[in-house]
C-alpha positions as CSV (number, residue, x, y, z in Angstrom):
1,X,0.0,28.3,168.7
2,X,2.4,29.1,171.7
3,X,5.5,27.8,172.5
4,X,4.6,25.9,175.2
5,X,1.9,24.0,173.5
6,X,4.2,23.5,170.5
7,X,6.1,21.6,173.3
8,X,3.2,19.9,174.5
9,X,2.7,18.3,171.2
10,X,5.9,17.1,170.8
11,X,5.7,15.9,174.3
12,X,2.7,14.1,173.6
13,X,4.1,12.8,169.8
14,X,7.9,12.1,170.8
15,X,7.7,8.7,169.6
16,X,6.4,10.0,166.1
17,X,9.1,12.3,165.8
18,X,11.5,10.1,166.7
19,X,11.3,7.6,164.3
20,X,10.5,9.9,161.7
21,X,14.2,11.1,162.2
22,X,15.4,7.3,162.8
23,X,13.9,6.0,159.6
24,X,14.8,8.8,157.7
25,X,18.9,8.7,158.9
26,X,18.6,5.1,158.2
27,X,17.7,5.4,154.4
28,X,19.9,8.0,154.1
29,X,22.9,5.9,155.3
30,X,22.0,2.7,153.8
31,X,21.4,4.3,150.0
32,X,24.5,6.2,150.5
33,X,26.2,3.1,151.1
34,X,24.7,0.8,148.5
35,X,25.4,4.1,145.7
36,X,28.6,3.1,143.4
37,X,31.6,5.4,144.4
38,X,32.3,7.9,142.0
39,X,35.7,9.4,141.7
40,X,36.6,13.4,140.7
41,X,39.3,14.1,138.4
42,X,41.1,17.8,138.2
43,X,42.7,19.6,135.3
44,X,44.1,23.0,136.0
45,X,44.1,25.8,132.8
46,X,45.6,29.6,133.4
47,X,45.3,32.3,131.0
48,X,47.8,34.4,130.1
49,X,46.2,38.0,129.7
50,X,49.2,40.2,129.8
51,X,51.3,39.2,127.4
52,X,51.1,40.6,123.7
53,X,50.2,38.9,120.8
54,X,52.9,36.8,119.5
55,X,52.5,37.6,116.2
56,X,51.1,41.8,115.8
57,X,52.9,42.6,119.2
58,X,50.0,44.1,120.2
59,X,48.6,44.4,123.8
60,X,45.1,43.0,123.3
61,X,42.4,44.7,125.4
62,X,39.5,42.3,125.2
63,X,41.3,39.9,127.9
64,X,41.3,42.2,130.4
65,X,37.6,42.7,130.5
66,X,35.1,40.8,133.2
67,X,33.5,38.6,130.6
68,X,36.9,37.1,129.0
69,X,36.6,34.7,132.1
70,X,32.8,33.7,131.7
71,X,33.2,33.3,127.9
72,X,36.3,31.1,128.4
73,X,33.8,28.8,130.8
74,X,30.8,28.9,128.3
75,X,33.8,27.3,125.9
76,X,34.5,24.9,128.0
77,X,30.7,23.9,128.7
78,X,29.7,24.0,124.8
79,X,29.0,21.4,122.7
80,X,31.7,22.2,120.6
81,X,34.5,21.0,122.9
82,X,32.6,18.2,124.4
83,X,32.3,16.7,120.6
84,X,35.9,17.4,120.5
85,X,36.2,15.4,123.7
86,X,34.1,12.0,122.5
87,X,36.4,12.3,119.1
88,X,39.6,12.5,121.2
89,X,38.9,9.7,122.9
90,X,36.9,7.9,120.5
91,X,33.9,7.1,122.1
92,X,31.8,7.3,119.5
93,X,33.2,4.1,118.3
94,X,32.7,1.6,121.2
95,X,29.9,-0.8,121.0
96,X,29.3,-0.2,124.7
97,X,28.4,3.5,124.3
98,X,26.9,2.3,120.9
99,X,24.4,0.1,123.3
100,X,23.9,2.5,125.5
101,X,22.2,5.0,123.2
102,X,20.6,2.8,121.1
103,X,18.6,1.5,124.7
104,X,18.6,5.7,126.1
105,X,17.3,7.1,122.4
106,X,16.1,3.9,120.6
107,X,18.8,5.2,118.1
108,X,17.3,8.3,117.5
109,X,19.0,11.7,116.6
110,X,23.0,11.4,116.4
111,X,25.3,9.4,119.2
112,X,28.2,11.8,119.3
113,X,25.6,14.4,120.6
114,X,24.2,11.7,122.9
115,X,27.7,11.2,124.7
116,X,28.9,14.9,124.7
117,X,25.7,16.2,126.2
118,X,25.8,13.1,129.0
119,X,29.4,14.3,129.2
120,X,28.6,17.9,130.1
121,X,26.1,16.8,132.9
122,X,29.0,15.3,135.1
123,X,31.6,18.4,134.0
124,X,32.2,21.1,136.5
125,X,34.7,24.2,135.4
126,X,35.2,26.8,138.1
127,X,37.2,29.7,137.9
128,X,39.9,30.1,141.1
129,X,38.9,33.4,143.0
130,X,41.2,36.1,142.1
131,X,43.5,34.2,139.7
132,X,43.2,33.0,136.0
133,X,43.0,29.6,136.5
134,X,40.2,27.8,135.4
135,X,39.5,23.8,137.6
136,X,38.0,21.4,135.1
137,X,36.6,18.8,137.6
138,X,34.4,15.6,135.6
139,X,33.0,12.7,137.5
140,X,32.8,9.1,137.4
141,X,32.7,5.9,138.5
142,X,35.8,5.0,137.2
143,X,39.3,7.0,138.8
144,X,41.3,6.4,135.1
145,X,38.4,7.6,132.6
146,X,37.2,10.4,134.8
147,X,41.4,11.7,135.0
148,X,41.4,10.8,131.1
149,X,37.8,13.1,130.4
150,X,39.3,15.9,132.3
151,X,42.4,16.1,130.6
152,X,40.8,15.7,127.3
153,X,38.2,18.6,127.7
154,X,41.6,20.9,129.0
155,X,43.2,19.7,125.7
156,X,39.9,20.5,123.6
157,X,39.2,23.2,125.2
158,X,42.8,25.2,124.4
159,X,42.2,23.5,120.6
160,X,39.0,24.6,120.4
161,X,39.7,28.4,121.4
162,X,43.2,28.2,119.1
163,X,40.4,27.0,116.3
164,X,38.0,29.8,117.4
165,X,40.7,32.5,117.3
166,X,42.6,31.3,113.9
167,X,38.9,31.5,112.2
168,X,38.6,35.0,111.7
169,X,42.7,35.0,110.6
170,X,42.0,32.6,108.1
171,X,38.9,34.4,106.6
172,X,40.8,37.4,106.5
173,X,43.9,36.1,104.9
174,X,41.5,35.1,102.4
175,X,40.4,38.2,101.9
176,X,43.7,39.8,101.8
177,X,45.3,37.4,99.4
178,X,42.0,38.0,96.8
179,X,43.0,42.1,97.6
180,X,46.5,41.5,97.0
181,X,45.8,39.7,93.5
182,X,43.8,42.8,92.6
183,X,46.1,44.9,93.7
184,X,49.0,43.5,91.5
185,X,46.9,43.5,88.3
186,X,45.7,46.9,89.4
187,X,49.6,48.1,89.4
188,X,50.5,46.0,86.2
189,X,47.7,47.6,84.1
190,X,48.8,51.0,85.5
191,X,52.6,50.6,84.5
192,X,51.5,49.3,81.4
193,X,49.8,51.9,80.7
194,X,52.8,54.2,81.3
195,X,54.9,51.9,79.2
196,X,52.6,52.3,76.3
197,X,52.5,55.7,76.6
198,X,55.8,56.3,76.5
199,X,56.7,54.0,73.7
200,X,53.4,56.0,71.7
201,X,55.0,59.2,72.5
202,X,59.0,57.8,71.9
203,X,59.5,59.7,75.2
204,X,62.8,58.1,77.1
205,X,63.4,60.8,80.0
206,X,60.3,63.6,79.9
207,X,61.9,65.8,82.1
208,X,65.6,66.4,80.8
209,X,64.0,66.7,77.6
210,X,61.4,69.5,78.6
211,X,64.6,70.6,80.1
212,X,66.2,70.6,76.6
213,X,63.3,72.2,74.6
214,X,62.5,74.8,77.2
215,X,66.6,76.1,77.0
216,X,66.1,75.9,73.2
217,X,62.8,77.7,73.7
218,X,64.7,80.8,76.1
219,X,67.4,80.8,73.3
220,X,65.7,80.8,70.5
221,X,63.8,84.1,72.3
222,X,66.5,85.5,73.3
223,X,67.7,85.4,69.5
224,X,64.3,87.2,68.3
225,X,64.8,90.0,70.7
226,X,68.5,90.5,69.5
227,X,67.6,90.2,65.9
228,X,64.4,92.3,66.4
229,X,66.8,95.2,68.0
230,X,68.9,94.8,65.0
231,X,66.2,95.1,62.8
232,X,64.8,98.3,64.8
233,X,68.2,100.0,64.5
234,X,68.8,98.9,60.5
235,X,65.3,100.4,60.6
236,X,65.8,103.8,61.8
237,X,69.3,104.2,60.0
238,X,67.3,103.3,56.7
239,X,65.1,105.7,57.3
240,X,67.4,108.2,58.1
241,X,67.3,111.2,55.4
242,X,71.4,112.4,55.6
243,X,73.8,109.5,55.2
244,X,76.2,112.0,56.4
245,X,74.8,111.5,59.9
246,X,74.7,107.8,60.0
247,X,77.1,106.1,62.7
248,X,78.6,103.7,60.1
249,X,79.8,106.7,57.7
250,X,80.9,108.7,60.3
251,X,82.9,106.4,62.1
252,X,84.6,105.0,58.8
253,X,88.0,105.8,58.9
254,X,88.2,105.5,54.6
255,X,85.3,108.1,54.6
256,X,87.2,110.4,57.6
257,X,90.6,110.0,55.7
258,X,88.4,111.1,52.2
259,X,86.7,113.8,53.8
260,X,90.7,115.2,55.1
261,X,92.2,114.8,51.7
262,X,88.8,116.6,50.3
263,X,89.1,119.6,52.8
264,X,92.8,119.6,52.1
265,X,92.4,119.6,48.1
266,X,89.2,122.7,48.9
267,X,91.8,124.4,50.6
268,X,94.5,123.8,47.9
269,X,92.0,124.8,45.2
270,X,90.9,127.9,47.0
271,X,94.4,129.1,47.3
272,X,95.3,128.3,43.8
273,X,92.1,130.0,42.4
274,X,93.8,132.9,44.4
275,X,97.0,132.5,43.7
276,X,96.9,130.5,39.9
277,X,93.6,131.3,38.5
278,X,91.0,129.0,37.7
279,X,92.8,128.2,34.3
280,X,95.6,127.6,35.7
281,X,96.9,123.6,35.0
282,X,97.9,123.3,38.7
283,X,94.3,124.6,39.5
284,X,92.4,122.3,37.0
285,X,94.8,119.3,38.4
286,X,93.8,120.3,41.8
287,X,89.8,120.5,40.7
288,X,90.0,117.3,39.1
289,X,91.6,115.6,42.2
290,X,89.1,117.4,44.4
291,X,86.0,115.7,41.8
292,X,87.4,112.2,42.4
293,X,87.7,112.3,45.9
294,X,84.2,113.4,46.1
295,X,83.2,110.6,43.8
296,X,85.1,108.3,45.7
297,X,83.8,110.1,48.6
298,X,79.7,109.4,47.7
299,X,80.4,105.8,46.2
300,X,81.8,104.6,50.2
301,X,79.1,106.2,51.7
302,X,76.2,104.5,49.1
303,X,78.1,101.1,50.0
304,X,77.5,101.5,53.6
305,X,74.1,103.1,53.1
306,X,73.6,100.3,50.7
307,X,75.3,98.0,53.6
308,X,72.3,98.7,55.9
309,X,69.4,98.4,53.6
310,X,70.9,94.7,53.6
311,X,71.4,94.1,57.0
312,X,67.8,95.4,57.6
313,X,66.6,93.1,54.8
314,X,68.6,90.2,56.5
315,X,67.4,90.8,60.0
316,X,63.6,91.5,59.0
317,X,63.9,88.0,57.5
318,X,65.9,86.5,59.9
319,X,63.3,88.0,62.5
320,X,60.5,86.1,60.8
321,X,62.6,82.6,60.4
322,X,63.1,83.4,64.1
323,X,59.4,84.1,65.0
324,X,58.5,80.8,63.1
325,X,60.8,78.7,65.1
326,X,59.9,80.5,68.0
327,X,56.0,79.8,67.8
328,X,56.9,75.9,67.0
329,X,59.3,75.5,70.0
330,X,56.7,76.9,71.9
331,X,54.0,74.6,70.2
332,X,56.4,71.6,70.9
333,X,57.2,73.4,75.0
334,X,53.5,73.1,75.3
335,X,52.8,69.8,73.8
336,X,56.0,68.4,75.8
337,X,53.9,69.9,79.3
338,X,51.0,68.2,78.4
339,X,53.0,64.9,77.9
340,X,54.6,65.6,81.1
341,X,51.7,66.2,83.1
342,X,50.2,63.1,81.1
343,X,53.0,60.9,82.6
344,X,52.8,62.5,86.2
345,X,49.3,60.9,86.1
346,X,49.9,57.5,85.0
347,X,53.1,57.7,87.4
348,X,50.6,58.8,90.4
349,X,48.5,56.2,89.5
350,X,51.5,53.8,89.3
351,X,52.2,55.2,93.3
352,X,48.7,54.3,94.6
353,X,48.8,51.2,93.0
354,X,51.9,50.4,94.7
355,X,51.1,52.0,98.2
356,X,48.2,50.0,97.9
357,X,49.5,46.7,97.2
358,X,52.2,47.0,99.9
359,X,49.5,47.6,102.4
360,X,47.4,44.5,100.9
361,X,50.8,42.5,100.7
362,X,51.6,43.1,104.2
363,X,48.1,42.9,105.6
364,X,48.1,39.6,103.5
365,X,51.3,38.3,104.9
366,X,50.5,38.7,108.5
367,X,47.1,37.3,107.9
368,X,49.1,34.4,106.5
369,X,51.3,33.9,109.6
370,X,48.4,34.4,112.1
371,X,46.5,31.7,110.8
372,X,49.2,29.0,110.6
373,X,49.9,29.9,113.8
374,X,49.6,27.5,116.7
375,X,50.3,29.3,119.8
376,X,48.0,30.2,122.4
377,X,47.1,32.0,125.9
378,X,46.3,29.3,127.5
379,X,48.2,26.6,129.0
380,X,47.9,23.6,131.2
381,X,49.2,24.2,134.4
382,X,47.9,20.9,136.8
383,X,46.9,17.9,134.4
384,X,44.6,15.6,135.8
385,X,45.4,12.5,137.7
386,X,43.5,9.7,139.0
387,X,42.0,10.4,142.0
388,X,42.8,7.6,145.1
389,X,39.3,8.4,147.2
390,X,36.0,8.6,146.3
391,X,34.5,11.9,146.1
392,X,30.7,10.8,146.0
393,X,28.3,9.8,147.5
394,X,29.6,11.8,150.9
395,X,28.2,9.5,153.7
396,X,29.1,12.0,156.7
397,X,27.9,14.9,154.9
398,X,24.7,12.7,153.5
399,X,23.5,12.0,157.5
400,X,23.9,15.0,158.5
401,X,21.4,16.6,156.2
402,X,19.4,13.6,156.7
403,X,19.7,14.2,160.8
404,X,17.8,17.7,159.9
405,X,15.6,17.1,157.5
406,X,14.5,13.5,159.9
407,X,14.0,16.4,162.8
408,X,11.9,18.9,160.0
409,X,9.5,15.4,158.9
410,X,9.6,14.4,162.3
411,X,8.5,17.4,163.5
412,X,6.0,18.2,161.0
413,X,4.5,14.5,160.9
414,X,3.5,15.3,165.0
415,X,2.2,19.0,164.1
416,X,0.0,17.1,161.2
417,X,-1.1,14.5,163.4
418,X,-2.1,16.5,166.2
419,X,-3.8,19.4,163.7
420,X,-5.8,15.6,162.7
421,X,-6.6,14.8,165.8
422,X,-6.8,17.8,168.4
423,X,-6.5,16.7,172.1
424,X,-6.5,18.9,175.2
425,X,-3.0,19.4,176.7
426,X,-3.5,22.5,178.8
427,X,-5.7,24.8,180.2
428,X,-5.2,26.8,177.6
429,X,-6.6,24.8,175.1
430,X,-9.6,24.2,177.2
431,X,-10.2,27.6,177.6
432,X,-9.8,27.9,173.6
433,X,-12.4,25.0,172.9
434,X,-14.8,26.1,175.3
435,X,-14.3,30.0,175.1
436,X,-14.7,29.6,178.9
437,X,-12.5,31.4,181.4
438,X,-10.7,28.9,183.4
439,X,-11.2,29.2,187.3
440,X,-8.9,26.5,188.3
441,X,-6.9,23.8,187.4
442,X,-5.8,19.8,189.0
443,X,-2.9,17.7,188.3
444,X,-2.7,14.6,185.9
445,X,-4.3,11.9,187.8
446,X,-1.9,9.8,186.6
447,X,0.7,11.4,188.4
448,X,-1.3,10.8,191.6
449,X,-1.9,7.8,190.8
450,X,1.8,6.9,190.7
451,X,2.6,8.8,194.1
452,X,-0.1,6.9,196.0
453,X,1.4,3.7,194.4
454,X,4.9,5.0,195.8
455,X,3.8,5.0,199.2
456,X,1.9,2.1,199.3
457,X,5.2,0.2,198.0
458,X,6.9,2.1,200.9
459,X,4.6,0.8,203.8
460,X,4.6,-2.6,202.3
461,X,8.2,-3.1,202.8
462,X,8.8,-1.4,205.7
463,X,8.5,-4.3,208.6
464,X,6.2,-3.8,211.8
465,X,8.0,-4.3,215.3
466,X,6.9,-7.1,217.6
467,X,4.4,-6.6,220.2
């Protein structure tokens, strides 16, 4: 079809198309007109994404991301807050609302449901571009309730995301407080355990008395190796063939001064064996003198001979009291190590145990305080009033819609009509019927109809002149 039989057709089927459109403007404005006013109410929410958490200080990344804002809507829009909404303002319990879903559902499934899902047909929640603020527009027939709806789904809607947020905080503090129960007994069994040890053991301070017995230990030692020289030296004197040669008798100053006065009385006997004779009295007196001396002489050197056979008996058997002792302080050094090492056990156990109920304590405590708390990031910023002017039904914006779909039915009621009932209006289609080529074409007869008609009227009126 060409253009200029598409205008052909609505040439020829004007009247069609025109009150197509006129019919279809005219329902359009009359059910707008007879439709009840309904009235949009506004509430205004913004998020607050860059402020910490009140509570851990901490900076919380998930409200930056792209789907923080969709999630918040899908809040809004769920069941959840719209039940929170018929609650709030008590719907459920009018006998209007009552009637109306015992006549929708025949008082079938549960009413609160009912209400909050016809609620969520009229709500609208639009984010603002660029912003986060969130418009929670509801709509009805009445200006009040419609401001009262809106203002209750901003209300449930922070209460609902406070409730959704202080879940998991109350689960967890829970948790923590069961973990911080266990971790108490945990550290009580484990200082216990130290406490009975200690009292088993009659240990008071392990350390200064390891300290004690391993200085006892060293001394005790340090006596062996004194005594054991001792002995070594008594040893080696005893065994020693010539007392003459032992230290002791040579540094004696008895045996010196005997050994002088023997030399002396030699020399005096030699000279009076010389001089006297040997039967001389002076020389026999001298002889005598000499024998006692010597006498005297070997009796101090078999007491200090004597003198260290005893000291080597006393250290030999001082060495072995000291060897004893020795090998029980080190028995009790040992045993005292092993208590020690005992206690550092039970004392690092008594450590974690206390590290870990801190950490439970703390975890526990903050737990506590998140989930009694009661702020959120959320806050009303415009509450809902009731609106003065009806919002719907939009009569302007109704015609005009109606104005093009009236020209879109009026134009397709003449294209459907004509495709029903085909009628030449050109040469064209002639030429398309017959599949004939068209040698020539003459006008509408009614238009020469109407011109001879013209200049009939013409002649008619115009008056002859006399004769």
């Amino acid at each position: 079809m060409t253009l200029q039989q598409f205008l052909l057709i609505l040439r020829a089927r004007y009247k069609v198309a025109l009150l197509t459109l006129l019919v279809t403007v005219a329902t359009t404005l009359i059910i707008s007109l007879l439709l009840p006013k309904q009235y949009t109410a506004s509430a205004s929410v913004v998020l607050d994404v860059k402020s910490p958490d009140p509570v851990s200080g901490l900076m919380l990344q998930g409200l930056m991301t792209p789907s923080y804002m969709a999630t918040q809507l899908d809040i809004i829009n769920s069941d959840r807050t719209a039940k929170a909404v018929v609650k709030a303002l008590r719907m459920d319990e009018s006998p209007i609302m009552r009637e109306r879903w015992e006549a929708a559902t025949q008082g079938k499934g549960q009413m609160i449901d009912w209400i909050a899902n016809s609620l969520q047909k009229t709500l609208d929640a639009k984010p603002s571009r660029e912003s986060n603020v969130i418009n929670i527009s509801f709509t009805l027939t009445d200006p009040d309730f419609s401001a009262a709806v809106a203002n209750a789904f901003a209300q449930a809607y922070i209460s609902v995301n406070l409730d959704l947020r202080l879940a998991p905080a109350r689960q967890y503090a829970s948790f923590f407080d069961e973990q911080t129960k266990a971790a108490r007994s945990k550290l009580e069994k484990a200082q216990q355990a130290l406490s009975d040890y200690q009292q088993k053991n009659g240990i008071t301070s392990a350390d200064d008395r390891l300290d004690y017995e391993t200085a006892k230990l060293n001394e005790t030692s340090s006596q062996l190796t004194g005594i054991q020289g001792q002995t070594t030296d008594s040893q080696s004197k005893r065994q020693n063939a010539k007392a003459d040669t032992v230290a002791e008798v040579m540094q004696s100053p008895l045996i010196n001064g005997l050994k002088s006065d023997i030399a002396r009385l030699d020399a005096k006997l030699t000279e009076s064996n010389v001089n006297l004779g040997k039967n001389h009295p002076q020389t026999q007196r001298t002889e005598a003198e000499l024998s006692t001396l010597r006498a005297q002489l070997d009796a101090e050197t078999r007491k200090i001979t004597s003198s260290i056979e005893t000291t080597y008996q006393v250290s030999k058997q001082r060495e072995q009291q000291l060897q004893g002792a020795l090998g029980a302080q080190k028995t009790r050094v040992l045993v005292l190590n092993k208590q020690r090492d005992e206690l550092n056990v039970l004392r690092r156990d008594i450590e974690s145990a206390q590290r870990t109920f801190e950490s439970m304590s703390m975890r526990a405590s903050q737990s506590n305080i998140e989930s009694q708390t009661n702020q959120t990031n959320i806050a009303i910023l415009n509450p809902a009033s009731a609106p003065t002017e009806s919002s719907r039904p939009r009569v302007v914006l109704n015609v005009l819609l109606a104005v093009f779909l009236g020209t879109l039915l009026g134009v397709g009621l003449a294209l459907t009509l004509e495709l029903l009932n085909r009628r030449v209006r050109s040469a064209q289609d002639m030429a398309d019927a017959l599949c004939l080529p068209v040698l020539g074409s003459i006008s509408s007869a009614r238009g020469m109809l109407k011109h001879v008609t013209q200049r009939t009227l013409t002649q008619t009126a115009t008056p002859k002149a006399p004769a």
